[in-house]
Every structure is written in structure tokens, then in C-alpha cells.
KOLMARVO-507330 format. One record per residue (C-alpha): x, y, z negated; residue number from 1; chain; residue in three letters. Coordinates in steps of 0.02 Angstrom, whole numbers, plus 50000, padded with zeros to 5 digits. Layout:
BEGIN
- X / Y / Z / NUM / A / ALA .
...
This chain:
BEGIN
- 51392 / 49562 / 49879 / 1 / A / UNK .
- 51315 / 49659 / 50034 / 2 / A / UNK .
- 51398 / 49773 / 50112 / 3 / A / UNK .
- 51366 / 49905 / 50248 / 4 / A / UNK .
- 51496 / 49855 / 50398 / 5 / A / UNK .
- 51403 / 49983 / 50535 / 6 / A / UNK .
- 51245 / 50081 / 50572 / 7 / A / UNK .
- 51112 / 50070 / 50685 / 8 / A / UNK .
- 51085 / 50220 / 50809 / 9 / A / UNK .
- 50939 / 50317 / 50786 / 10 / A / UNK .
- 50851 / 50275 / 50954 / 11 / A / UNK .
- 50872 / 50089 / 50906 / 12 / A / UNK .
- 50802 / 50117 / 50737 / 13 / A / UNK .
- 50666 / 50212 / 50828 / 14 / A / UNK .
- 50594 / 50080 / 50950 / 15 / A / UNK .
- 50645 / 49930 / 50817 / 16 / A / UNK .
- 50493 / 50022 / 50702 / 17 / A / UNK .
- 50382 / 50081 / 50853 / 18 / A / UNK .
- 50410 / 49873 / 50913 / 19 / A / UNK .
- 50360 / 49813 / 50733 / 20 / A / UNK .
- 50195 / 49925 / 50732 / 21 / A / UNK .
- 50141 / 49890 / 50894 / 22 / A / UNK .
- 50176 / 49708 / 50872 / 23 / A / UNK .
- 50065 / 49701 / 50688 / 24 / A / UNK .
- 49913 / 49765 / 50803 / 25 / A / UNK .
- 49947 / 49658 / 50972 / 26 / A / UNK .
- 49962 / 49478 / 50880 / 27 / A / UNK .
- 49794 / 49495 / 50779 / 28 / A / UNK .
- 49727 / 49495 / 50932 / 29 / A / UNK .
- 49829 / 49352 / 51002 / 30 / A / UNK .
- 49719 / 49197 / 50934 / 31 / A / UNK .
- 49592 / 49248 / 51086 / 32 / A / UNK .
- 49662 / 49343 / 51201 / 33 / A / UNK .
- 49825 / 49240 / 51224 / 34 / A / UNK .
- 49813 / 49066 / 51119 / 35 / A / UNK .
- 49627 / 49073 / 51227 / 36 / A / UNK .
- 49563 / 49000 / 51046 / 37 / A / UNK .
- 49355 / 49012 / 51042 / 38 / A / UNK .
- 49277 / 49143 / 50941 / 39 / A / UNK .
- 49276 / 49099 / 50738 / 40 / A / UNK .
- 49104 / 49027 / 50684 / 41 / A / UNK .
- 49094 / 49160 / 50537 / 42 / A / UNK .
- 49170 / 49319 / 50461 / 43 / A / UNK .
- 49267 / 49236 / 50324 / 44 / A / UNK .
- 49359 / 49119 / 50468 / 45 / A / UNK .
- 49393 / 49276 / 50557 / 46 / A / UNK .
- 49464 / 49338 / 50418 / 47 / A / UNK .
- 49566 / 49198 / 50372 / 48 / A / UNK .
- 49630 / 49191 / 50567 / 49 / A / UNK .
- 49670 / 49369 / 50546 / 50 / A / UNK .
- 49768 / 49335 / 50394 / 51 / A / UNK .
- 49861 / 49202 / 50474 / 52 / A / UNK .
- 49920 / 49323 / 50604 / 53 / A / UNK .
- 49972 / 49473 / 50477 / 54 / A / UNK .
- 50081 / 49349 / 50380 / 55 / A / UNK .
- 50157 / 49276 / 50537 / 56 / A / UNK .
- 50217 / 49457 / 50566 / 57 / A / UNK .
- 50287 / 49496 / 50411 / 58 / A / UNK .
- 50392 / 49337 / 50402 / 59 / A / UNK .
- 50429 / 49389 / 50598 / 60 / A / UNK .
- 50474 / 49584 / 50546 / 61 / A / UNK .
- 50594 / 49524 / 50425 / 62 / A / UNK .
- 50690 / 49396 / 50514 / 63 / A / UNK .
- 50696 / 49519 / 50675 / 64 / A / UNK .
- 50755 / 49673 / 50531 / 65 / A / UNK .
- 50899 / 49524 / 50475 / 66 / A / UNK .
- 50971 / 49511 / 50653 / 67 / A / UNK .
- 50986 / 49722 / 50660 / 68 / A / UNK .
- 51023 / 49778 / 50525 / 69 / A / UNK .
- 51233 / 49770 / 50464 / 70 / A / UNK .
- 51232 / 49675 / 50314 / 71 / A / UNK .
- 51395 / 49553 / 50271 / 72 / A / UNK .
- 51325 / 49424 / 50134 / 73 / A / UNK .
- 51442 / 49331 / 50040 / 74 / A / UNK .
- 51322 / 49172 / 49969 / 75 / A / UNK .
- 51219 / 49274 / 49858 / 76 / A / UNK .
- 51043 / 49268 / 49937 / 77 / A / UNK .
- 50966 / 49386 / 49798 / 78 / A / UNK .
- 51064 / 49539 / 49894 / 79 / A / UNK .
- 50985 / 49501 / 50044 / 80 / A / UNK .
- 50821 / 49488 / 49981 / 81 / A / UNK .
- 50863 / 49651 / 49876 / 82 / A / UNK .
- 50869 / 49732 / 50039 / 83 / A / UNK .
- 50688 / 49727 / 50082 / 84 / A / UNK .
- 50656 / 49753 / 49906 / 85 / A / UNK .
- 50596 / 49599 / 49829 / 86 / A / UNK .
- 50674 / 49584 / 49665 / 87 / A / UNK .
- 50631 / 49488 / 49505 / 88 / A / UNK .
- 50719 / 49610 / 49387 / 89 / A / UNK .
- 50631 / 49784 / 49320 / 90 / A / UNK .
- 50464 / 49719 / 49394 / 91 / A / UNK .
- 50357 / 49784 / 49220 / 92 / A / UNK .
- 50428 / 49955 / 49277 / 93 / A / UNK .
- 50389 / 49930 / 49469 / 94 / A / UNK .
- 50229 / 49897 / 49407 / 95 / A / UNK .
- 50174 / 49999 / 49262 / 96 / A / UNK .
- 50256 / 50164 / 49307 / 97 / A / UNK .
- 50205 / 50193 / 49478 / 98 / A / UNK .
- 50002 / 50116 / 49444 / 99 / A / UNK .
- 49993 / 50232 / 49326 / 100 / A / UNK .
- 50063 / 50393 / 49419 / 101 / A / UNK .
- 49966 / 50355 / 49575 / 102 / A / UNK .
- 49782 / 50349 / 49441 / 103 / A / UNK .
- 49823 / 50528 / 49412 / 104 / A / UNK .
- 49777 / 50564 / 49578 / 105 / A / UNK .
- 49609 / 50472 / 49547 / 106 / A / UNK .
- 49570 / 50566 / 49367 / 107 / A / UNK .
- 49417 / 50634 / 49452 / 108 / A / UNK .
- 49357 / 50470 / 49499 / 109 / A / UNK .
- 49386 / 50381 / 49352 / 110 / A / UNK .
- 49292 / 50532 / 49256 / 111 / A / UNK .
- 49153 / 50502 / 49369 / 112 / A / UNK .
- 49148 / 50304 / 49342 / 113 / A / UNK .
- 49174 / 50325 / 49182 / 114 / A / UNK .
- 49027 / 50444 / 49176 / 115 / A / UNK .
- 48917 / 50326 / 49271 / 116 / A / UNK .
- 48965 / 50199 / 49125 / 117 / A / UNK .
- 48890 / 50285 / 48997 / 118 / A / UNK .
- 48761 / 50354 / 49048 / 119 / A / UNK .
- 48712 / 50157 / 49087 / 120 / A / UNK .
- 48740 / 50114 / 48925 / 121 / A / UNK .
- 48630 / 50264 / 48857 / 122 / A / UNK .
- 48496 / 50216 / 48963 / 123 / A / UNK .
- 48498 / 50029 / 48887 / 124 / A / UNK .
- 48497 / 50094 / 48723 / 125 / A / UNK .
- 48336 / 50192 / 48739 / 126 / A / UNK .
- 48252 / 50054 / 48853 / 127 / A / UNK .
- 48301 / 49911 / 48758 / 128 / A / UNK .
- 48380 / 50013 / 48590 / 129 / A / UNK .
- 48533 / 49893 / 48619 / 130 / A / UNK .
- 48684 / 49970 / 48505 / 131 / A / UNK .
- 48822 / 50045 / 48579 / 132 / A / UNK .
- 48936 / 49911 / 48521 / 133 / A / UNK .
- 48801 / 49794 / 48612 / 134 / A / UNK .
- 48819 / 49861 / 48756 / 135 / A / UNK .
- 49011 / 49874 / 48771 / 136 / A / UNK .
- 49010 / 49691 / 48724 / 137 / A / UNK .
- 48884 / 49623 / 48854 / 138 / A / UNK .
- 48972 / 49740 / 49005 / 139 / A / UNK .
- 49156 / 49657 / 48938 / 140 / A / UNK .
- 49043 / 49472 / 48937 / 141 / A / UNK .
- 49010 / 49521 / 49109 / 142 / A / UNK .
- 49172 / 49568 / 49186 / 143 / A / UNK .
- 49235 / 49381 / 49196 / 144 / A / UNK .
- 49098 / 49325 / 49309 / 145 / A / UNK .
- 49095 / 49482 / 49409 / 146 / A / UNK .
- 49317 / 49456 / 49449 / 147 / A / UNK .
- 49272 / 49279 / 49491 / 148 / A / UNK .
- 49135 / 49326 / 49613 / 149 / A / UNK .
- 49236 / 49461 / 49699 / 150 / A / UNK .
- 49402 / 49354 / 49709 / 151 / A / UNK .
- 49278 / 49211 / 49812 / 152 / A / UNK .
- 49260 / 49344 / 49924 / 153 / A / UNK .
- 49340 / 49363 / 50097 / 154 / A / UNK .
- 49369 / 49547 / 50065 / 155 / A / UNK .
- 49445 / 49542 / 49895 / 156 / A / UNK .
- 49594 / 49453 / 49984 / 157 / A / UNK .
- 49601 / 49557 / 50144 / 158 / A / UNK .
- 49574 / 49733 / 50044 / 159 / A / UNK .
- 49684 / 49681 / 49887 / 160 / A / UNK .
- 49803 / 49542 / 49939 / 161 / A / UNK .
- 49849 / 49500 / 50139 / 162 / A / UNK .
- 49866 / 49711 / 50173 / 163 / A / UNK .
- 49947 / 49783 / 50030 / 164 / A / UNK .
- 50078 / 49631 / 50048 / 165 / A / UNK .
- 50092 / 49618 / 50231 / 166 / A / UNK .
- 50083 / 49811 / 50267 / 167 / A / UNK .
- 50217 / 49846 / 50136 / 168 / A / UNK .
- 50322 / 49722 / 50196 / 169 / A / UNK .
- 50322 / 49750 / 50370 / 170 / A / UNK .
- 50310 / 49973 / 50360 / 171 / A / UNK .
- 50407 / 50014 / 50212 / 172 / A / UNK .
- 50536 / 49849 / 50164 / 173 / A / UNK .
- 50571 / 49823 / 50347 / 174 / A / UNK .
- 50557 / 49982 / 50425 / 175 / A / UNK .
- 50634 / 50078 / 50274 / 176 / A / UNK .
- 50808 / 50003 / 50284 / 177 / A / UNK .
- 50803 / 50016 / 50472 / 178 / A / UNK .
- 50788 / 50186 / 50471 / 179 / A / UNK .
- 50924 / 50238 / 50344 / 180 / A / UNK .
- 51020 / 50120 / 50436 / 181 / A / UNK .
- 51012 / 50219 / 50584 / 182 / A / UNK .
- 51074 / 50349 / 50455 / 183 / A / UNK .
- 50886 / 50483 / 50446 / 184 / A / UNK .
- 50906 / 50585 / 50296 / 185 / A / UNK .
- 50777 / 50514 / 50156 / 186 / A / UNK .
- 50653 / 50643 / 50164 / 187 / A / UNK .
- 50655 / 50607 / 50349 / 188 / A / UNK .
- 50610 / 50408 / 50327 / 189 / A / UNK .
- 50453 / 50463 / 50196 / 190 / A / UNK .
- 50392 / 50560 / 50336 / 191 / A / UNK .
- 50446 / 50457 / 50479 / 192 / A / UNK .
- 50395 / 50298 / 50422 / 193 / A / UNK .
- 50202 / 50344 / 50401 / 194 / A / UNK .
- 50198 / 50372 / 50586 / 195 / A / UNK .
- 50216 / 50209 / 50634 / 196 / A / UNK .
- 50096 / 50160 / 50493 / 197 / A / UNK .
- 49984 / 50239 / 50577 / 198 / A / UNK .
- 50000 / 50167 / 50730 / 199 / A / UNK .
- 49935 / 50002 / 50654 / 200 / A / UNK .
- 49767 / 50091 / 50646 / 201 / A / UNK .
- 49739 / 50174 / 50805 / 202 / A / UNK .
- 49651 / 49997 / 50858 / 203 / A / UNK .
- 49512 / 50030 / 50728 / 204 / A / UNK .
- 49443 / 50169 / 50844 / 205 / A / UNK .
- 49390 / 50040 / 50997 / 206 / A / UNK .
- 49323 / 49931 / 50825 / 207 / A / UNK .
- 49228 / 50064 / 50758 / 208 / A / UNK .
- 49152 / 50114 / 50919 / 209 / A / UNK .
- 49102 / 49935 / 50977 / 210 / A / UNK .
- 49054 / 49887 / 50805 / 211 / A / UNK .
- 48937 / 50016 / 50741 / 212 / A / UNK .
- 48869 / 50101 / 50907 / 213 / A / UNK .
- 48960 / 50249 / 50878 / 214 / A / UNK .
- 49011 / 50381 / 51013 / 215 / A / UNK .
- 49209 / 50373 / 51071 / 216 / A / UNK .
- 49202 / 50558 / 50990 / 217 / A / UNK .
- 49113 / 50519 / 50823 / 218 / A / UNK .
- 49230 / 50355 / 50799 / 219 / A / UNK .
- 49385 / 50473 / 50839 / 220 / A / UNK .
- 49331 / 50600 / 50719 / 221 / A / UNK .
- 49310 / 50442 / 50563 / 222 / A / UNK .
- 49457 / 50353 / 50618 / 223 / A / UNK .
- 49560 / 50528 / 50626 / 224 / A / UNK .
- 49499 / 50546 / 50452 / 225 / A / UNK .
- 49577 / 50372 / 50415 / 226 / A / UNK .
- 49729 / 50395 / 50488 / 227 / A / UNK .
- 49750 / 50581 / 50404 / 228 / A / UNK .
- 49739 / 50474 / 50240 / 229 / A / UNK .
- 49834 / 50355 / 50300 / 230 / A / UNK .
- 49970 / 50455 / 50332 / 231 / A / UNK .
- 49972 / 50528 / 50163 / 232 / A / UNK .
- 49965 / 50372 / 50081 / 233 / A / UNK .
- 50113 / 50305 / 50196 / 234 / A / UNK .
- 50210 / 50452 / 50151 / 235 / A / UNK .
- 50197 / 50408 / 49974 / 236 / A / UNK .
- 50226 / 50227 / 49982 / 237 / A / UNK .
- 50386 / 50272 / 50055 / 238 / A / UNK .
- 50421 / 50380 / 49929 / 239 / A / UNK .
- 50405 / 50254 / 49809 / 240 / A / UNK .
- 50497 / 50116 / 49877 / 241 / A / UNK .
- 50649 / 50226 / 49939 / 242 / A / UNK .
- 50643 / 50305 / 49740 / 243 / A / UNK .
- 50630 / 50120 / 49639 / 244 / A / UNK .
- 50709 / 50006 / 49788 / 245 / A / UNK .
- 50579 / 49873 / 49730 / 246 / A / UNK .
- 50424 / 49837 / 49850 / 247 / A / UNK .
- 50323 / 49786 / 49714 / 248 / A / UNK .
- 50290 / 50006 / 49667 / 249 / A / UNK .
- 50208 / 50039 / 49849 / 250 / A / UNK .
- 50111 / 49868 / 49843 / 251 / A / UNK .
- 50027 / 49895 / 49668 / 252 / A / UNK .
- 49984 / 50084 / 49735 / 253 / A / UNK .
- 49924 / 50012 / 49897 / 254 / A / UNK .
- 49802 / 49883 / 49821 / 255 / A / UNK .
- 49769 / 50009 / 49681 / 256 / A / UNK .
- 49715 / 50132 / 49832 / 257 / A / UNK .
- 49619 / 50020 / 49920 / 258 / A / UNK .
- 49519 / 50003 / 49774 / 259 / A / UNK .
- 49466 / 50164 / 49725 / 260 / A / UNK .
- 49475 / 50230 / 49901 / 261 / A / UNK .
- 49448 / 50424 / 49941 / 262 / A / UNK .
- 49478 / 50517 / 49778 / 263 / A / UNK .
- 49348 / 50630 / 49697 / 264 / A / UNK .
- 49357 / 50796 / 49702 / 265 / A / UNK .
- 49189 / 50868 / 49626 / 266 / A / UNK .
- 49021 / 50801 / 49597 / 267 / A / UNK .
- 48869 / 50945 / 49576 / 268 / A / UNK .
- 48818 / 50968 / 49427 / 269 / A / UNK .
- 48963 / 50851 / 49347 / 270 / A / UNK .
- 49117 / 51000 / 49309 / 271 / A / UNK .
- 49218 / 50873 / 49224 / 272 / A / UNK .
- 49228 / 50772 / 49367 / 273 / A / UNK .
- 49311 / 50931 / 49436 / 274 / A / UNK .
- 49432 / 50976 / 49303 / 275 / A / UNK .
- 49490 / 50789 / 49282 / 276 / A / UNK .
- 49541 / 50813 / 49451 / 277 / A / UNK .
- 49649 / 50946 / 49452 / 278 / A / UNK .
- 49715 / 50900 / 49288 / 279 / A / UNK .
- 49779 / 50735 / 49340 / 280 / A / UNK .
- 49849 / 50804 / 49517 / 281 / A / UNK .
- 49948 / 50922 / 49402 / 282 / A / UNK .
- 50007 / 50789 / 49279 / 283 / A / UNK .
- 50048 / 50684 / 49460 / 284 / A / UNK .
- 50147 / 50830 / 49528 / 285 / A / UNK .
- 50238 / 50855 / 49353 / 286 / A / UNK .
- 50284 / 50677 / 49339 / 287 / A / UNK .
- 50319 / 50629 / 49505 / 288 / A / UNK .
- 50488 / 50636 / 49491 / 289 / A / UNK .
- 50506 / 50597 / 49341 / 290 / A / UNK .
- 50430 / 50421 / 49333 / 291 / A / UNK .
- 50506 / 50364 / 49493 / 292 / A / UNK .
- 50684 / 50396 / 49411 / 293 / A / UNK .
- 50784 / 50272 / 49507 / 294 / A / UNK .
- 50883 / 50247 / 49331 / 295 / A / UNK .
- 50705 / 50164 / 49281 / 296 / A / UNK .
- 50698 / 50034 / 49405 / 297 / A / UNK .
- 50917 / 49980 / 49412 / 298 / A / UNK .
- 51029 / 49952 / 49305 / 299 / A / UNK .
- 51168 / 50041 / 49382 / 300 / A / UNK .
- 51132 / 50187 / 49506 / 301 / A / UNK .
- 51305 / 50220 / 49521 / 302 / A / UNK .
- 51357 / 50043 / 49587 / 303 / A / UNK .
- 51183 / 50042 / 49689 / 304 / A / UNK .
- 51133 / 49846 / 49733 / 305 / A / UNK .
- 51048 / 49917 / 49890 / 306 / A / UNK .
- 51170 / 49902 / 50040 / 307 / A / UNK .
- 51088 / 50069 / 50090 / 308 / A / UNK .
- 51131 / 50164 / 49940 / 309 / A / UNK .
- 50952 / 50237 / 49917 / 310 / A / UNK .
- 50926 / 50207 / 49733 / 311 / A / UNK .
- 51065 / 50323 / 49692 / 312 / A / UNK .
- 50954 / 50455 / 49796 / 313 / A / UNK .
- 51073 / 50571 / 49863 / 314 / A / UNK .
């Protein structure tokens, strides 16, 4: 079993985090500005370099977390991957519980794409006087050719994939432990750690601004939008993976995110768009706690699995 045989101190914690960040930024870069490679041919092989790089950090992150962080193994490799939070047991929970608390938050979008849907559907039916039932079948026909189309796309895998799975494990399963190690209260960490998420997406300003002709100011002002989201997002991430221990509850809320992106919060002339909104932030505020019950996601709280203790949340 793992054990905790010393701590970190908190300025080592610190600059082990602000090291990790910096270094998921500098090495996407790295291909041409160190390895002198020449510039990909097309999007998708800049892509696919770029995902290269991400996953070369993550497997990086952890090994570097593994030499810092106090752990004693004796043979029983599932502990230490238990520490970052990969796990094989509970994963129905780690997957059903916190999807469907963080689609709360999106109640007003859903009403609104839901909306969209049949009002589609109506108009079919008086163009064409196709049946309802006609209409839910041929959009259901549909939906098998429209996943394979979107999963041949580069996108689909950066958006959905390569960052939910690389940002997760590098900001939360990394950083996470490193940080209670270096013995930050919880609440602390889940506003801690989102800082250094952040960092990882200060480079998109210099991106946006080359990119799309924008002034320094107006890419600022959309990537200080971002990075307001993103540090809301990376506050609950944390929240989930310090409350469940399993990485698999941030990941399925990061891809989930990603998805539906900024939520709805009205639509003129559509007031149910508006009070599915607030409902479902209420419903997320009321069961926010309860759904991440660490009791759902381990069998025994009281004889934690994590070295850290954080499932028992103290």
C-alpha cells in the first residue's frame, strides 16, 4: 500500500505546477523552434504534431510528479496509478454522476437546441407533411453518419480527446497531488490549481492576434474572456477530481464542456430558454455536493486508497 513518508514545501509545490504549465505551452512549440522541423504541409499534420507534443508532456508531468512527490509503494502498481487518479473501479459513477451535474449548468442550452429541433421537424412536416414519428426516425438514421464524419475530423480529436485527456492529466492528476502534498488546504488547490491552467492559455493571445488580424487590445479582451472561463471551469474540474479521486469526473466534464461551449443564458423572444437556465443552475447548486459524495466514487472513505487522504474530504 502507499503511504505518505513526507511532504513537499509549499514553494516547491509552487514552481513544480508553475514548471508543468509553462512547460505544456513551451514544447508545442518545440517541433520548430528547437527540433528546427519545417512547417507541416496541412492543418490536420499540425494538429497531429501538436498532439504528439501534449502527450509527450503528460507522460513527462507524471514521471517528473513520481520523483516529488513521497509515496513508499510496496509492489502494487494500482496505488500508484490511484494517485493521479486513474482507476478502473467506480468508473459508471465517475462517469454518469458528474456528466450529468455539469448538463445542469447547460439546461438553457439544451432548451434552446432542443427548441431548434423541433421547430425543424415542424417545418418538415408542413413542407413535406412528413409525420412526426418520420421525422424523429430520419434525424436518429442520420446521427450515425454525422458521428462518423465528425470523429474523421482533426478537431473532434483535439476538442474531445488529446485536451480533455492531456489537460486533466497534467493540471488536475499531476498538479492536484502536488499541491496537497505541499500540505494547501483543499479549497485552496480548487482555486490554486486553475491558475496555472490558465497559464496554458496566455499563448492563445499572440495566436489570436497573428491569426485573425486582430488588435493586441481586441485579442486581450477575447482571450481574457477565455481565460475568465477557463478559470471557472478549472476551478470545477478540481473540484471534481479532489471530491471522486478518479480523473475520469473532470475529463467527461471537460470534453462535455468543450462541446457545448459558453452556456446560454437567454435567447429574445425564447423565455424558456431563460427559465431552463436558472432552473438547472439551481438543481447544479443543490446537488453539487451531493453527487460528488466521495462515498459514491470509494469503497471505503475511512481507509482512503489516496495516499493524500482527499476522498475522505476533511
Amino acid at each position: 500500500m502507499e503511504e505518505s513518508v513526507g511532504s513537499l514545501s509549499k514553494p516547491l509545490a509552487v514552481m513544480a505546477c508553475i514548471a508543468m504549465a509553462l512547460f505544456y505551452v513551451a514544447i508545442l512549440y518545440a517541433p520548430t523552434l528547437i527540433l528546427r522541423l519545417p512547417p507541416p504541409q496541412s492543418y490536420e499534420s499540425f494538429m497531429i504534431r501538436r498532439f504528439i507534443c501534449a502527450a509527450v508532456c503528460s507522460v513527462a508531468s507524471v514521471i517528473f510528479c513520481a520523483l516529488l512527490l513521497p509515496v513508499h509503494l510496496n509492489g502494487e502498481p494500482t496505488y500508484s496509478f490511484g494517485v493521479y487518479g486513474i482507476r478502473s473501479d467506480h468508473f459508471w459513477q465517475a462517469v454518469v454522476f458528474p456528466l450529468f451535474l455539469t448538463s445542469l449548468m447547460y439546461a438553457g442550452s439544451l432548451m434552446l437546441k432542443s427548441m431548434l429541433l423541433v421547430n425543424k421537424w415542424k417545418e418538415r412536416r408542413e413542407r413535406y407533411g412528413e409525420p412526426l414519428l418520420g421525422c424523429i426516425k430520419s434525424t436518429l438514421l442520420c446521427f450515425p453518419g454525422q458521428i462518423s464524419s465528425v470523429a474523421s475530423n482533426v478537431l473532434f480529436w483535439r476538442n474531445f480527446v488529446v485536451a480533455p485527456l492531456t489537460e486533466e492529466l497534467v493540471f488536475r492528476a499531476c498538479m492536484i497531488p502536488l499541491l496537497l502534498c505541499g500540505e494547501f488546504k483543499v479549497y485552496d488547490v480548487i482555486f490554486l490549481c486553475p491558475t496555472f491552467f490558465s497559464l496554458a492559455h496566455l499563448n492563445h493571445v499572440m495566436e489570436i492576434y497573428s491569426r485573425h488580424n486582430y488588435s493586441l487590445l481586441k485579442a486581450s479582451m477575447v482571450v481574457g474572456l477565455q481565460l475568465g472561463y477557463t478559470v471557472v471551469f478549472g476551478a470545477y474540474a478540481s473540484f471534481l477530481f479532489i471530491r471522486t479521486g478518479n480523473i475520469v469526473a473532470p475529463l467527461v466534464a471537460h470534453a462535455f464542456c468543450n462541446y457545448m461551449g459558453l452556456p446560454v443564458l437567454f435567447v429574445q423572444s425564447k423565455g424558456l430558454v431563460s427559465v431552463a437556465f436558472i432552473t438547472g443552475m439551481i438543481s447544479f447548486v443543490w446537488l453539487l455536493f451531493p453527487l460528488t459524495r466521495p462515498g459514491l466514487y470509494n469503497e471505503n472513505t475511512e481507509n482512503c486508497r489516496c495516499w493524500q487522504g482527499y476522498c475522505s474530504w476533511n
